[in-house]
C-alpha positions as CSV (number, residue, x, y, z in Angstrom):
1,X,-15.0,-49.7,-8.8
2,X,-18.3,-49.0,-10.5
3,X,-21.3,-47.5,-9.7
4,X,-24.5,-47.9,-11.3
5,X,-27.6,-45.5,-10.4
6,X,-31.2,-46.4,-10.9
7,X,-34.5,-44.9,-9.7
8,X,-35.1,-42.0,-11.0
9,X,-38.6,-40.7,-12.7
10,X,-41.5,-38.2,-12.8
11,X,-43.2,-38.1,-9.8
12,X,-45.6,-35.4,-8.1
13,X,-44.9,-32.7,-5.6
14,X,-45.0,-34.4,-2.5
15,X,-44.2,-38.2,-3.9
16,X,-41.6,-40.3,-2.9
17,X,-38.4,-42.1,-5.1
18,X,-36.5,-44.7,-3.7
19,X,-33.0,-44.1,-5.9
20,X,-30.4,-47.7,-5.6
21,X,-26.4,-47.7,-6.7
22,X,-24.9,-51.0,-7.5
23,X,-21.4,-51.3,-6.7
24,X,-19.0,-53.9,-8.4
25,X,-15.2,-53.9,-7.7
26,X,-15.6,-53.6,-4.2
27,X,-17.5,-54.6,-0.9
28,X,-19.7,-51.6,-0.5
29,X,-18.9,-51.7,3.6
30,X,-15.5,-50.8,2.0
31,X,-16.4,-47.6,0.3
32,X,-17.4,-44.2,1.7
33,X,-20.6,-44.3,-0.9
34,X,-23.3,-41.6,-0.9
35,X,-25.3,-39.2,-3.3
36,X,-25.1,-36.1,-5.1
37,X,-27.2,-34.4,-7.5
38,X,-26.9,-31.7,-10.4
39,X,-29.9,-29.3,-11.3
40,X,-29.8,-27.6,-14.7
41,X,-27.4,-24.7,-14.7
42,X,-26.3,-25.0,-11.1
43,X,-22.9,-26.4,-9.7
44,X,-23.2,-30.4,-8.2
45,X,-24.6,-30.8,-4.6
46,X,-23.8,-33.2,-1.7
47,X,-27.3,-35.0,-0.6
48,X,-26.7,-37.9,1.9
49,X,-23.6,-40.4,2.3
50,X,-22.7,-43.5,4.5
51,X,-19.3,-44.3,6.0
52,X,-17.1,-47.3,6.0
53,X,-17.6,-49.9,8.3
54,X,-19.8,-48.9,10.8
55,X,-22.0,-47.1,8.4
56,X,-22.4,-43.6,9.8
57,X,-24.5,-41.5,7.8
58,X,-24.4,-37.8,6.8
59,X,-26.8,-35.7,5.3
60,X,-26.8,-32.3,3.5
61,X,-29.7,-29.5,5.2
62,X,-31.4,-30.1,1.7
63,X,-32.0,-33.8,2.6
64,X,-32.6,-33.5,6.6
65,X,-36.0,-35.1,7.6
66,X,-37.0,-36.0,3.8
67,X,-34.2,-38.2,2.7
68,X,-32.6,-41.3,4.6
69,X,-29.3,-43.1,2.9
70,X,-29.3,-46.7,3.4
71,X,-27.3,-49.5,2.4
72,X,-27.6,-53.8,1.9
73,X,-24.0,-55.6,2.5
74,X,-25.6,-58.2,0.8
75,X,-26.7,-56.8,-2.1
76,X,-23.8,-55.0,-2.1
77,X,-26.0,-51.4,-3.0
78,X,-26.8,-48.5,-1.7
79,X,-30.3,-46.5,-1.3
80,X,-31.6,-43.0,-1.3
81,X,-35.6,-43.1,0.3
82,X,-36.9,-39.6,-0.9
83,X,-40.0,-38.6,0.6
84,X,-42.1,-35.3,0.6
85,X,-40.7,-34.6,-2.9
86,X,-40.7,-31.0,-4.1
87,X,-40.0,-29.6,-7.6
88,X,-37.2,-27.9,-6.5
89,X,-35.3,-31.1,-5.8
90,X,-35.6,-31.9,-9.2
91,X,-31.9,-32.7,-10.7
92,X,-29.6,-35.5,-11.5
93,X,-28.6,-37.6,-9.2
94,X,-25.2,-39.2,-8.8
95,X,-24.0,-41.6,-6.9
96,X,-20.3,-41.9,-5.9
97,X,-18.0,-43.4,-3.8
98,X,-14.4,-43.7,-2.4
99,X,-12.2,-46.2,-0.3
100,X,-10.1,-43.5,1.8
101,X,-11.9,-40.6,2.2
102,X,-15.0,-40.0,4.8
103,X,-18.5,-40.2,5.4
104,X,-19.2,-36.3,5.0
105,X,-19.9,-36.4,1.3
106,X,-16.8,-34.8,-0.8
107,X,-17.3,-33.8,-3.7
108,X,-13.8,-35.1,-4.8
109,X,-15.2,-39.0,-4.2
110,X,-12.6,-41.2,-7.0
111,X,-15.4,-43.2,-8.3
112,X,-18.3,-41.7,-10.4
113,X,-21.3,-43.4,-11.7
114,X,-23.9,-41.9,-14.4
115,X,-26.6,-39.9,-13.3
116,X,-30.4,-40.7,-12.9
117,X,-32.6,-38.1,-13.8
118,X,-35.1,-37.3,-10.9
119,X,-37.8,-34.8,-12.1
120,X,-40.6,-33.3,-9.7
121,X,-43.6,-31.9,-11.7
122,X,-47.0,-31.9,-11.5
């Protein structure tokens, strides 16, 4: 399985990114699939993640009310809307997947993709 995250940019306190993950090697309905992210000098972070199958979503207290996980079957990807953007969720973000394990975000997903930077300044 591979993951490829795009998105990420400069944008003002208070903007909005719309981060996507392409998945190949697998049906993304198949994969517990979700988002992390990394700010300098801190430890990785769950954000927001999407189950298998029926698609039930969980989200980190970070991401409550500002971020909403989403994902297309069809274009086999998966989205992060990030709205009400604040310089303190400036970081990389990961996505990262996993055929067996749950919706709730682990941090010990198998499958890794690179980061995209995600930097809130004005």
């Amino acid at each position: 399985v591979q993951l490829q995250a795009s998105g990420g940019g400069l944008v003002q306190p208070g903007g909005s990114l719309r981060l996507s993950c392409a998945v190949s090697g697998s049906r993304v309905d198949h994969l517990a699939i979700g988002w992390f992210r990394q700010a300098p000098g801190k430890e990785r972070e769950r954000v927001a993640c999407i189950g298998v199958n029926d698609g039930r979503s969980w989200y980190e207290d970070l991401a409550k009310g500002r971020f909403s996980v989403s994902r297309d079957i069809a274009e086999n990807a998966v989205y992060l809307q990030m709205d009400n953007l604040e310089p303190e969720d400036t970081a990389v973000y990961y996505c990262a997947a996993d055929p067996t394990l749950g919706y709730m975000c682990y941090l010990t997903y198998e499958y890794w993709g690179k980061g995209t930077l995600v930097t809130v300044s004005s």
